[in-house]
N, C-alpha and C positions, 0 to 999 in steps of 0.2 A: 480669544482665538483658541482652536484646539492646539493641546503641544506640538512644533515642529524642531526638529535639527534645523539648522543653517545650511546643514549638508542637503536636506531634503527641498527646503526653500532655495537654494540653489540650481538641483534640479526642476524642478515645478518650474521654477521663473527663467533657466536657462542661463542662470549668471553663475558668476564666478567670485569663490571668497577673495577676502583682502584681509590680513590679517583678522581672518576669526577662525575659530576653530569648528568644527567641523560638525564639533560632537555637544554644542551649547545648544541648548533648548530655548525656542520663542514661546513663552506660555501667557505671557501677559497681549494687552493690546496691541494694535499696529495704530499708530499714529501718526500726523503729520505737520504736529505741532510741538516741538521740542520741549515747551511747556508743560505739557500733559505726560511724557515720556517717563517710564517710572522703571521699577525692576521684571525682567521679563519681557518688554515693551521691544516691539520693533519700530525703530524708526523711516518712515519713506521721505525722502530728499525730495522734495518737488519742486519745478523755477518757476516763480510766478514772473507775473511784471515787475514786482516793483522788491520781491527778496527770492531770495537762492536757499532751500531748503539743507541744501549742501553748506552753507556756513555754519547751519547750526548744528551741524554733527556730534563734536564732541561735547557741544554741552546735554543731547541728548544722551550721548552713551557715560557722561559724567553722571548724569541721570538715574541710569541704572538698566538704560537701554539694552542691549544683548547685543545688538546691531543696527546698520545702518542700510537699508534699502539705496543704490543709489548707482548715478548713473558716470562716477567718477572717482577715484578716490579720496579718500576725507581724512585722512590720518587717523581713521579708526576702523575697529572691524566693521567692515561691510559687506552685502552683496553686491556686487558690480553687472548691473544689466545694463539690457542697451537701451529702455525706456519704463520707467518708474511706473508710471499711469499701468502701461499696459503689463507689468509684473503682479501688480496689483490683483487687477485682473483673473489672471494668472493664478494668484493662489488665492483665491476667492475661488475661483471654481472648482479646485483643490480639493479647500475647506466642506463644498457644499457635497460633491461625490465621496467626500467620508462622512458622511451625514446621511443615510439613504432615508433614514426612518421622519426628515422632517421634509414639512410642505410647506412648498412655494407661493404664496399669493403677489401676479405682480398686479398693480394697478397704475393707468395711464390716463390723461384727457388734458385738454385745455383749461379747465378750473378746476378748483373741487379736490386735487388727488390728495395734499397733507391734511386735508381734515379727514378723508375718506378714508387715508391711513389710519391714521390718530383713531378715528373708531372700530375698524376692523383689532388694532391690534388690541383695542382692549377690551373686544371681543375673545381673539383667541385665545389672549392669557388668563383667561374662563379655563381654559381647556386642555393648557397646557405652555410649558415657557417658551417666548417668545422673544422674537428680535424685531423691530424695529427702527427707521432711520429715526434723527432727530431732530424737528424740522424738514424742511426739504434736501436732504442729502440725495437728490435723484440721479444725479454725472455720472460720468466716467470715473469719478476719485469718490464721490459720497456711497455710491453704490456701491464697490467692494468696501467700503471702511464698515459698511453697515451688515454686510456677510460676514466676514471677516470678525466682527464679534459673536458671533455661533459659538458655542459649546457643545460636547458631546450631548448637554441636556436639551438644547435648542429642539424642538418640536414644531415649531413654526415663524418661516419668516415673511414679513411684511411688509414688500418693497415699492415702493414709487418709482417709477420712471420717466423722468423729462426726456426732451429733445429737441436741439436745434436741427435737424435738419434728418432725410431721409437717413436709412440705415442705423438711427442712433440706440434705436429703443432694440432693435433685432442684436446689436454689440451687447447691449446689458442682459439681456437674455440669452445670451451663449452664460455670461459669466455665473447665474441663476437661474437655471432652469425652468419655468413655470409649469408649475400645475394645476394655477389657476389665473386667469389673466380677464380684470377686470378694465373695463373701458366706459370710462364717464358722459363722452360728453367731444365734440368736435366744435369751436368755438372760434375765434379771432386773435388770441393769442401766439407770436408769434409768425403771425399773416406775414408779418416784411419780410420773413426769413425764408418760409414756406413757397409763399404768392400768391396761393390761393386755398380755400376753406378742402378742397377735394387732396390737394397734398398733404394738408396738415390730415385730415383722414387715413393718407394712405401711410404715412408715418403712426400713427397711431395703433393702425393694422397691426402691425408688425408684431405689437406685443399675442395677438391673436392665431397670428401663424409661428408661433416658435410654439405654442400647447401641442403636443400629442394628441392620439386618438385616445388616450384614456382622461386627456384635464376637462376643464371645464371654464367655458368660455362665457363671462358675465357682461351682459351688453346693458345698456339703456335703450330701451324700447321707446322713446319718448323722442330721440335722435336719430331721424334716417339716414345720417352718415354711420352712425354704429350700428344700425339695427343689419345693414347690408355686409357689413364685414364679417357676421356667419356664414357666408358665403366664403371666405378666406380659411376656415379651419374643418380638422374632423372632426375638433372637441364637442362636446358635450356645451349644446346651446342653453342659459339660464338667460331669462330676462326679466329686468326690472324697469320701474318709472312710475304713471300715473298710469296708463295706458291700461284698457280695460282685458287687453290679452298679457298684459306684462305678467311672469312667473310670480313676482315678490311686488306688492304695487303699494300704496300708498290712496285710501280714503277716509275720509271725514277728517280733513283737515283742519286746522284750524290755527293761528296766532295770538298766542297771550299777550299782555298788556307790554311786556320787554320785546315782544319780537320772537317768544317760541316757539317751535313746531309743537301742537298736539297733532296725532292720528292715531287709523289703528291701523297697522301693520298684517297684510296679507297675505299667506304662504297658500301651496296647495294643501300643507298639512295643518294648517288652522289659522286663526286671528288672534292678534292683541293690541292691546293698548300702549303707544312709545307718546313721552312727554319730554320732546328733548330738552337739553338742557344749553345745547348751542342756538345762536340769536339766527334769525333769517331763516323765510320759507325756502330758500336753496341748500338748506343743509337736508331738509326731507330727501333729496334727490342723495345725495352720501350717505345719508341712512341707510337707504334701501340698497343701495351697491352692497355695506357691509352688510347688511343682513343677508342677503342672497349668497354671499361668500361664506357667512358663518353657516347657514343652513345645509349647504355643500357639504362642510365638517360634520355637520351630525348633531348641532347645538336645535334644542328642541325651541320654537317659534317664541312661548312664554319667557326663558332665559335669554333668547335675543332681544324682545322687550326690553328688560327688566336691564341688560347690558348698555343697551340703546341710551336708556333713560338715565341712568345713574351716568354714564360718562359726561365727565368733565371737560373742555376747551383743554387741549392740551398745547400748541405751538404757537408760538408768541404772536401778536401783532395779526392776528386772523380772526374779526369781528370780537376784540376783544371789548368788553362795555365795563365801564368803572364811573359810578355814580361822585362826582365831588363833595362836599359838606355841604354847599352850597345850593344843590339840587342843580348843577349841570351834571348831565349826561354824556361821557365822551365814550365815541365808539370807534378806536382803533383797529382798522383795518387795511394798517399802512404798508402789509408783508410785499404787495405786489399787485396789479392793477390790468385786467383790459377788458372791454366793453361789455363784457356777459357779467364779468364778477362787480365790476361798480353799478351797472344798472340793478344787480339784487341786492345789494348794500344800499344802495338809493331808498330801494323799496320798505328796506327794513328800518331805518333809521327815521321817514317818516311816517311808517305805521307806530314806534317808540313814541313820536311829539303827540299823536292823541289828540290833534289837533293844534297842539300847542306849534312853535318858533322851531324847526330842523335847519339846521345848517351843515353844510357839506365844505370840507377843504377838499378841494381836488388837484393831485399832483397826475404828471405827464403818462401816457399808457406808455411804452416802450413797445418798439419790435413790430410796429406795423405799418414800416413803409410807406408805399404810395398814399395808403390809405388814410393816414395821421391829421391831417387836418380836419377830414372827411368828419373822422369818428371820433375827434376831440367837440366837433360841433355837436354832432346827434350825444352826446354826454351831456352837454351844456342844455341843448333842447330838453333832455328827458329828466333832468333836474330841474327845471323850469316847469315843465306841463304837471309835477308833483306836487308841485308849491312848497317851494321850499323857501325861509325867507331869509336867507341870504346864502349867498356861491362865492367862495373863497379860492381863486384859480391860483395856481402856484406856478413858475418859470415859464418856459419857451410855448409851452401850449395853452397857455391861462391864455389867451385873446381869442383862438377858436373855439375855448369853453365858452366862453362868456360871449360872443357872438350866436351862437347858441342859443344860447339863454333868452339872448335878448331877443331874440328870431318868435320868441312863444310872447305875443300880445298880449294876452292874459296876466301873465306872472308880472307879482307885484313887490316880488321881490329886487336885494341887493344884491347885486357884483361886483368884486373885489378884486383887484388884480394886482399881485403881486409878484416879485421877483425871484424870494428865498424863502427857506424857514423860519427865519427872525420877522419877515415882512409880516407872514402869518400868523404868527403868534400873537404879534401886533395888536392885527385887524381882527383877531376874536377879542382878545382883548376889552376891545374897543366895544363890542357888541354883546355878547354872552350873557346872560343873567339867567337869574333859579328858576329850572324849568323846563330851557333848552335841554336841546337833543346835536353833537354834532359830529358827522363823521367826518375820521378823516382818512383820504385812501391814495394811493400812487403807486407806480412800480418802484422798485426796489431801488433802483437809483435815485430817486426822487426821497430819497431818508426822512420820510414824513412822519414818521416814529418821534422824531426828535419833535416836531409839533406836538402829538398827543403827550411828549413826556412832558414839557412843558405848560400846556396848557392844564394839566392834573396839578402839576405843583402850585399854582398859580393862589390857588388857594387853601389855606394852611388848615389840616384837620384839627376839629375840635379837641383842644386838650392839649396839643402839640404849646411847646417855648413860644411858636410863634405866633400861637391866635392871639 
């Protein structure tokens, strides 16, 4: 963070000191893990469910913390506000109005936004240094922690923005300004909270009406929920997708043997060639988002290529592929799950078997209401009409998967229904051999991570004590 007094973090947040002094400097991190709290380090107290950020006070300023963000006193020096979250906030936006010289890129949608991060930023830090969340830090608490590490050299940040519910993405956008505000994609994600696909649009909006007449506002042209939301701003309209009017578009496609994008990459100011290196034809569509944003900056069409292509899978558990000694194929894509993101994981994991044995674990979607049975079945069906040869359903919704499933005549495959993680670990177990391809995917509740870690270890690498 850039240096602040206590005394000035005081004013910005509207709180009042507690035994600090006035005139101590915040030059290190703000954190919210007493753990990570070092010298310099400002601490924020936050109450969850299940701990009180406030206990851990003095072991942060034991730490070397400078202070304590917080919303009570803690027998150590603190700022005393009336709400942690919203101080945050607070001096995030602080941070960003001493900062004129950098630019904002937010990005928003239903699937898509931390890989579309992950490539934008490692576009822009081509270009200049850069901030970035880690993972999806998109809240009301990951959003300022992710400003909040700006430096006076920061020149561009790179933000994600979730949201439960209307107004949510328009909050974070007060706290970071955009100047550039991309929008992926309106999707099923979140339906139960919303209600229906037109809210979750009009929440998405939002990040497109906080742009000025001078940002510039990146849609997906492929989406007529987003393509209409230029109707919402004065910015400067860019569009991307397949679409043969899109600004930045995506032709001559094609899929390697793993599940790569090849294309060539289309601008008004020329073409090249991108070979990605992330798995699934739905990453084409995140591609093209950052490129269209990089292109905005000034990065010429061949270095967005060339950036495109060299990037790396950066956030964990999002189509991640790890061959075992044995020749199984696990494709870990257990970050988070609903109906657009597993139906293109679907796609890509049996383009990987080549023909060969794909099998799929499928944990629960989360957050879509009325509609959960509905669309745990059409998951079941459309992993069936793939041919996949076996479906591995995991807890409360494994029965309208596999109803599903079984719904498609055709398929000749197994279903598996189980209860837990241990279940599944199980039932691959039992099945797998050199050759297989198998995803496994759930929302975030559904800890299906602990499956793929399991089913890697399973077998011992060559050379290892334990072959």
């Amino acid at each position: 963070m850039i240096p602040l007094s206590l005394a000035r973090i005081a004013e910005i947040t509207r709180g009042k000191l507690d035994g600090a002094s006035p005139e101590a400097v915040v030059d290190g991190p703000v954190v919210i893990d007493s753990r990570k709290a070092g010298p310099g380090a400002l601490f924020a107290a936050l109450r969850g469910e299940r701990l009180d950020g406030h206990d851990f006070a003095g072991e942060a300023v034991a730490a070397g913390a400078v202070a304590v963000l917080a919303e009570r006193e803690v027998g150590a020096a603190a700022v005393i506000v009336d709400d942690v979250p919203a101080a945050m906030g607070a001096l995030a936006r602080a941070v960003v109005d001493r900062l004129p010289q950098v630019t904002v890129a937010g990005l928003t949608g239903s699937a898509g936004k931390t890989s579309t991060k992950d490539l934008l930023a490692h576009l822009t830090s081509r270009l200049g240094p850069t901030i970035a969340p880690p993972g999806s830090f998109n809240n009301e608490i990951g959003h300022p922690l992710t400003v909040l590490r700006a430096t006076e050299d920061t020149r561009y940040l790179v933000l994600e923005m979730g949201a439960r519910g209307l107004g949510h993405i328009r909050h974070l956008a007060r706290i970071a300004p955009p100047d550039i505000g991309i929008v992926l994609n309106v999707g099923s994600a979140h339906i139960g909270e919303f209600g229906s696909r037109e809210v979750v649009a009009q929440a998405k909006g939002e990040l497109v009406e906080a742009l000025s007449a001078q940002g510039t506002a990146i849609l997906n042209a492929d989406d007529p929920l987003v393509r209409t939301m230029a109707a919402r701003t004065s910015a400067r309209i860019v569009t991307f997708g397949r679409a043969p009017d899109a600004t930045v578009r995506a032709v001559d496609e094609s899929l390697d043997e793993a599940g790569r994008s090849r294309f060539t990459l289309v601008t008004p100011e020329g073409s090249a060639a991108v070979r990605l290196r992330l798995h699934g034809a739905h990453a084409v569509a995140n591609a093209l988002a950052a490129a269209a944003a990089a292109r905005c900056l000034g990065m010429p069409v061949a270095d967005v290529a060339e950036g495109l292509s060299e990037a790396e899978p950066a956030s964990r558990w999002r189509m991640e592929v790890t061959e075992r000694p044995d020749g199984v194929t696990v494709v870990n894509d257990a970050y988070n799950a609903n109906p657009e993101s597993v139906r293109a994981a679907l796609d890509t994991v049996i383009h990987m078997a080549r023909g060969g044995r794909a099998y799929a674990v499928l944990g629960g979607m989360a957050e879509l209401g009325a509609s959960t049975v509905e669309e745990h079945e059409k998951i079941g069906a459309y992993a069936a009409r793939g041919g996949l040869a076996g479906l591995v359903a995991v807890g409360d919704t494994a029965e309208a998967v596999l109803k599903g499933a079984e719904q498609v005549g055709t398929w000749t495959g197994e279903g598996v229904q189980v209860e837990d993680v241990g279940a599944a670990v199980a039932a691959l177990g039992e099945r797998l051999r050199p050759g297989d391809v198998v995803l496994i995917k759930g929302s975030r509740v559904a800890g299906l991570e602990r499956v793929a870690e399991a089913v890697l270890a399973a077998v011992p690498v060559e050379g290892s004590d334990d072959a």
